[in-house]
C-alpha positions as CSV (number, residue, x, y, z in Angstrom):
1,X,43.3,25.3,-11.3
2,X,41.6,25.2,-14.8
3,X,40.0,21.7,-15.3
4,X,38.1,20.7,-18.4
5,X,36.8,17.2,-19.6
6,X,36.9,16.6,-22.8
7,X,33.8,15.1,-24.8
8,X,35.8,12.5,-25.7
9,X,36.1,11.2,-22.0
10,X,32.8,11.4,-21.2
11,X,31.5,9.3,-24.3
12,X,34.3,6.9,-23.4
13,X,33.2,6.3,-19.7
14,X,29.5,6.2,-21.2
15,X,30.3,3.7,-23.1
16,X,32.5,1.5,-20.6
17,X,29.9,1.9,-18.2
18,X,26.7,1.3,-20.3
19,X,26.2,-2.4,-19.6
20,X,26.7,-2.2,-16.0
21,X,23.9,0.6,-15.6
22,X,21.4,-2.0,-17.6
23,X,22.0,-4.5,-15.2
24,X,21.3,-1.9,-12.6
25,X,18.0,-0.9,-13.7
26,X,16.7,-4.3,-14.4
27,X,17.2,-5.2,-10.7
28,X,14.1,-5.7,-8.4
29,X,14.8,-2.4,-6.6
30,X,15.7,0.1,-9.6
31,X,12.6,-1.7,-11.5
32,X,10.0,-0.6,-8.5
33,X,11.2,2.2,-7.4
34,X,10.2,3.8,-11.2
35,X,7.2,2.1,-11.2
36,X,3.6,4.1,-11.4
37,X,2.7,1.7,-9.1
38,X,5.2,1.9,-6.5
39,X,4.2,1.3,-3.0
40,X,5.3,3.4,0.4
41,X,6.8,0.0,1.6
42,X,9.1,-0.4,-2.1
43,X,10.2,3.3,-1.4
44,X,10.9,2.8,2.1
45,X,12.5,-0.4,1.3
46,X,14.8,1.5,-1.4
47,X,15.6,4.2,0.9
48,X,17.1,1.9,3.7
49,X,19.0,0.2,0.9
50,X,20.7,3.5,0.2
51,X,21.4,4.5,3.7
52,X,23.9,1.3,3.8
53,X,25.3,2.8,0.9
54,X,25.6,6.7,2.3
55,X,26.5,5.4,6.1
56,X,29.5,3.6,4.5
57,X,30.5,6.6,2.0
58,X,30.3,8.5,4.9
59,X,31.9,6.6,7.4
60,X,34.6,5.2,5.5
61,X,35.0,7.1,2.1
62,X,34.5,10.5,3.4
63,X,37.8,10.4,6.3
64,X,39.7,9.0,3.1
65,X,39.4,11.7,1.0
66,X,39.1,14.4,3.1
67,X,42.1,15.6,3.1
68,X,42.0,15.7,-1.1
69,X,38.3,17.1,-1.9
70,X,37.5,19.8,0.4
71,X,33.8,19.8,0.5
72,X,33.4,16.0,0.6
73,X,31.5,16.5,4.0
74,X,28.8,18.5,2.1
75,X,28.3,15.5,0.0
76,X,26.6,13.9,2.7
77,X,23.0,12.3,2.4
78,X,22.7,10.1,5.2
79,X,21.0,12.5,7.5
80,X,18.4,12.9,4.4
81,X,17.6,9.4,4.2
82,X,17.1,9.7,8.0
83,X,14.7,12.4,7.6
84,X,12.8,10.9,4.7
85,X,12.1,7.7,6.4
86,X,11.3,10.0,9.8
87,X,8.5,11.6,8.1
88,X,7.0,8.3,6.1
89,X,6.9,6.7,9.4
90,X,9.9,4.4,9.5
91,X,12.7,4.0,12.0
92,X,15.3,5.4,11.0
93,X,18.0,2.1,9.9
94,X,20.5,0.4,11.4
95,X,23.4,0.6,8.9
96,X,24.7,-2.7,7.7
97,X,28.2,-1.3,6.6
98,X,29.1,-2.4,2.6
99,X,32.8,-2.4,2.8
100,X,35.7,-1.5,4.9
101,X,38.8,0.4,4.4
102,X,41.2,-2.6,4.7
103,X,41.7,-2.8,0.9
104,X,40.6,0.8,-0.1
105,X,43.2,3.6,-1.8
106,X,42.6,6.8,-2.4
107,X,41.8,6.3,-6.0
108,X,39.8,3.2,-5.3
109,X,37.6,5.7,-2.9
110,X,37.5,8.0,-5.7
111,X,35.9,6.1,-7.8
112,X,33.2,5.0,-5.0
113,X,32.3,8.6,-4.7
114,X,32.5,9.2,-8.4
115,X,29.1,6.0,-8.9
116,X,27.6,7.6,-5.4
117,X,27.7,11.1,-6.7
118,X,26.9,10.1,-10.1
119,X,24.3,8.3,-9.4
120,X,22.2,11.3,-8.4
121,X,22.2,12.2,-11.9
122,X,19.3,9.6,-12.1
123,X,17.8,11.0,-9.0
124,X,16.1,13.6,-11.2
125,X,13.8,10.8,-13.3
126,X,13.4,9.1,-9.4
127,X,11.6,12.3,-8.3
128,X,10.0,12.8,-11.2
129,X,7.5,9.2,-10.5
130,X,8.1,10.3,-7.0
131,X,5.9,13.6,-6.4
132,X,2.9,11.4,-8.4
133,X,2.6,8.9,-5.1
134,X,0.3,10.1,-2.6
135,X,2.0,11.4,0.4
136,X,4.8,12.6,-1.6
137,X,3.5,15.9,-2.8
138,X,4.7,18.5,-1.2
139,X,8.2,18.0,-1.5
140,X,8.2,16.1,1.8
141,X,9.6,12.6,2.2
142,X,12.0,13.2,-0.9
143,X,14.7,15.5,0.2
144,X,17.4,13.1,-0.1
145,X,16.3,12.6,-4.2
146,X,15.7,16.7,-4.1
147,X,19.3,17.6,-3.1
148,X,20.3,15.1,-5.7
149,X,21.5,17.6,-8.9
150,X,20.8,20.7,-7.7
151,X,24.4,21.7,-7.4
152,X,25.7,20.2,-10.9
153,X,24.9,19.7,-14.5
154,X,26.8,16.1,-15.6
155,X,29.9,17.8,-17.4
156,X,29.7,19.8,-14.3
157,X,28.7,17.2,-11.8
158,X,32.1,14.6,-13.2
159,X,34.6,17.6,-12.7
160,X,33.1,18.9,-9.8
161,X,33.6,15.4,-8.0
162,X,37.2,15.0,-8.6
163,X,38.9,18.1,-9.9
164,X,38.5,21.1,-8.9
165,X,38.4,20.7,-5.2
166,X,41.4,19.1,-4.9
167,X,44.6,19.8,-3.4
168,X,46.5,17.0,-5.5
169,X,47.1,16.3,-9.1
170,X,44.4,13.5,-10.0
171,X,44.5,11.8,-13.1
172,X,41.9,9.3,-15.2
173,X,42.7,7.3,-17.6
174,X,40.7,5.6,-19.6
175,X,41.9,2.3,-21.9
């Protein structure tokens, strides 16, 4: 199959999506964890956050659409966050699930991996204040934020998550 997303989409979703990211980053979490001054205890804090996230992805997305995306097991991150906490010296979590699969479709769980995966795109800017905290240098205690992007460029990343891999016909629209 020969995919392409048009420019035209992508400014589209941009702009749909815009305000929502704002709020994002003025939240507590997004706020500290790009801090200079960002403490082991904010990091660790963020990480466990997002190992709610991934176990439920995981647990519940993943079975969804695995019958649709081939490599949606690959997509996995839990077992990162796991290992990131493991070596800053924090148990690993126990997951507080963030939804069930009583009201989710396919394209619903779509979409959820669509903001997970895409939200690796900031990932890269994450790192980036990362590897300045002490502790953090050598590429150890971030491997969940250094698998994020290495795979996929953002035209890239947005096809890759939907199209490609697919053994169905999926179509976005956007109003």
């Amino acid at each position: 199959m020969n995919f392409s997303i048009s420019t035209d989409f992508l400014n589209k979703l941009k702009t749909h999506t815009a305000a929502s990211h704002k709020r994002l980053e003025e939240l507590p979490v997004s706020s500290y964890i790009l801090s200079p001054n960002m403490k082991m205890d904010d990091y660790a804090h963020y990480l466990q956050l997002m190992y709610d996230v991934h176990y439920s992805v995981e647990t519940t997305v993943f079975p969804l659409l695995s019958t649709i995306i081939d490599d949606v097991n690959e997509r996995a991150k839990k077992d990162l966050i796991e290992a990131d906490l493991l070596y800053l010296n924090y148990p690993k979590p126990v997951a507080r699930p963030v939804f069930s699969t009583q009201y989710i479709t396919i394209p619903f769980a779509l979409g959820i991996l669509y903001v997970v995966e895409g939200s690796s795109l900031g990932g890269r800017f994450i790192l980036k204040n990362l590897e300045t905290i002490d502790g953090l240098t050598d590429g150890k205690g971030v491997s969940y934020f250094q698998d994020m992007g290495i795979k996929r460029g953002v035209i890239g990343k947005l096809s890759y998550i939907c199209l490609p891999h697919t053994k169905k016909s999926i179509m976005l629209k956007m109003k």
